[in-house]
Every structure is written in C-alpha cells, then in structure tokens.
C-alpha positions in Angstrom: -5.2 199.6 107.8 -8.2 201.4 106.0 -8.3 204.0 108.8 -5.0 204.6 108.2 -4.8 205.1 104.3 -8.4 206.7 104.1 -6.9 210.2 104.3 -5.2 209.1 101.1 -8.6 207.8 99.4 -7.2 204.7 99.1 -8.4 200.7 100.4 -6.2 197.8 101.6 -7.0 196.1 98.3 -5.6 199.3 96.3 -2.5 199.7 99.0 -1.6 196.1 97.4 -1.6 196.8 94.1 0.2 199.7 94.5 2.3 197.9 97.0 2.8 195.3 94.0 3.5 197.8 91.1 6.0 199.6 93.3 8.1 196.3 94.5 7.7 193.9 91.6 7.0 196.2 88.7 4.6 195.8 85.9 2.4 193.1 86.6 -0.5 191.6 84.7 -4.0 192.2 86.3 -5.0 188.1 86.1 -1.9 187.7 88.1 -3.1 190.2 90.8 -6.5 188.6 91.2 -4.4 185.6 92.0 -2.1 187.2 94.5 -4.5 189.2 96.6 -7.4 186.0 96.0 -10.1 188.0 94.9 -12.8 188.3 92.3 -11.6 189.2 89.3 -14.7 191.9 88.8 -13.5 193.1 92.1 -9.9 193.4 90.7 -11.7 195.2 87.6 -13.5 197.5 90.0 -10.3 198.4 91.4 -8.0 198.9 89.0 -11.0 201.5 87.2 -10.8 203.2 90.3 -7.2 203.4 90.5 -7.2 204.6 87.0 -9.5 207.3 87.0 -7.2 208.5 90.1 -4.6 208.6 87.8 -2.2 206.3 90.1 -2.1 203.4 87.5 -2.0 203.1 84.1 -3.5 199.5 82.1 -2.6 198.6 78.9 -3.6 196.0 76.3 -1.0 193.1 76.6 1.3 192.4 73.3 0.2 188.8 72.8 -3.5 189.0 74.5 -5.3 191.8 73.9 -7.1 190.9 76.1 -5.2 190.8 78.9 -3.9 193.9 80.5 -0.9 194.9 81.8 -0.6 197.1 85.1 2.2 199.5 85.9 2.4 202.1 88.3 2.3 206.1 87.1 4.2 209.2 88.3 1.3 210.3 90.3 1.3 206.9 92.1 4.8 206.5 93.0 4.7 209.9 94.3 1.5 208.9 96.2 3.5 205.9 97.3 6.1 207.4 99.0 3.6 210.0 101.2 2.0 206.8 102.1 2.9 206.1 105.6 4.8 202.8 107.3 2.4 200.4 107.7 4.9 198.1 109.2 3.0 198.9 112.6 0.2 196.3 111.5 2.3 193.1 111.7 4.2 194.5 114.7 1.4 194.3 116.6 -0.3 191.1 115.4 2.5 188.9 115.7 5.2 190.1 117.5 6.4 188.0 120.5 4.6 184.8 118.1 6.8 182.3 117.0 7.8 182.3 113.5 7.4 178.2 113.6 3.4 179.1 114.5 2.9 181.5 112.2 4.4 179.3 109.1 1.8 176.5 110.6 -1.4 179.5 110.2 0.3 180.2 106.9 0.3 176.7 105.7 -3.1 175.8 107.5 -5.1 178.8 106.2 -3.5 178.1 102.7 -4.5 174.6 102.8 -8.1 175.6 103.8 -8.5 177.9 100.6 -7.6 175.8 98.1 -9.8 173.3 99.4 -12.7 175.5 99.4 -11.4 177.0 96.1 -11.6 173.4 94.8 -15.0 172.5 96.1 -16.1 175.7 94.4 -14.9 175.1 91.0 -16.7 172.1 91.4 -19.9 173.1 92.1 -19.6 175.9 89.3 -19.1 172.8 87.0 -21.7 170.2 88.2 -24.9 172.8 89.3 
C-alpha cells in the first residue's frame, strides 16, 4: 500500500483519513484515533501534515473548543480521485478465504486488542 500511494506523498494512515472524510464526511479527529487505533499524537502528527498539504482542513468544534473537527478540502478530493484502486490489496490477501474465517480473524484479533487495550489502561493507572 505505501509503495503504491508514495508517488502521491501520502501514507496508509493518511489514505484512511482521507478515505474517511471522503465516505463518511466530516469527522471529528478523537473519533479517527479510535477508528484507525492509534495514538492520538500520531493522529495530531498526521492531520498537521495533511494540513500543511492543504488536503484537509481542521476546525475548532462548536461545543468543545477543544475538539476539532476534520473535513476534507478541494485539493483533497481532487487528490482523492487520482488516487488509484487499492481494491487490489484485499484481493490478494483473502480471496479464495472463507468469509466465515475471516469474520473469526476479525473477531479474534478484536478480541485481542481490547484486552491488551485494557491491561494497558490499567497499568497507566496503577504504575
């Protein structure tokens, strides 16, 4: 995936948002760090970037200024729709698997995080 969007200057972690902002619409950048799992300095790190580049815009949201709301820009939806199909990448990692098995990964893999997610918290609370 990064091979294929680094002619386009852009990550897998930026694809997303963009992906998000393009599909969903304005979205608030807590809610991304929960979507993609990340850091939420990463997320910061990457929505500065993405800003500078001119592809997103962030503003202050009406009830928490704190918060800020993301939303795609011109530039970025034209960027968006140069970007090419990456459909390819799931073709090739799960065709011929069985939807059944890859809803048991899903679930599995989900399971795992939170778990490690809640053994975290924990320790960040009792040092």
């Amino acid at each position: 995936m990064d091979s294929v969007l680094r002619p386009y200057d852009l990550g897998s972690v930026q694809w997303y948002v963009l992906y998000q902002l393009t599909h969903v619409g304005p979205t608030m950048q807590r809610d991304l760090v929960r979507l993609l799992a990340i850091e939420r300095a990463t997320m910061s790190g990457i929505v500065a970037t993405l800003v500078r580049k001119g592809l997103v815009e962030q503003e202050p949201d009406r009830v928490d200024q704190r918060q800020k709301l993301l939303r795609i820009t011109a530039a970025g939806a034209k960027l968006w729709g140069e970007l090419p199909d990456l459909s390819f990448i799931r073709s090739a990692a799960f065709d011929d698997i069985d939807d059944a098995d890859i809803a048991t990964a899903v679930r599995v893999l989900q399971t795992a995080t939170e778990r490690l997610e809640k053994l975290l918290q924990q320790k960040e609370t009792y040092p």
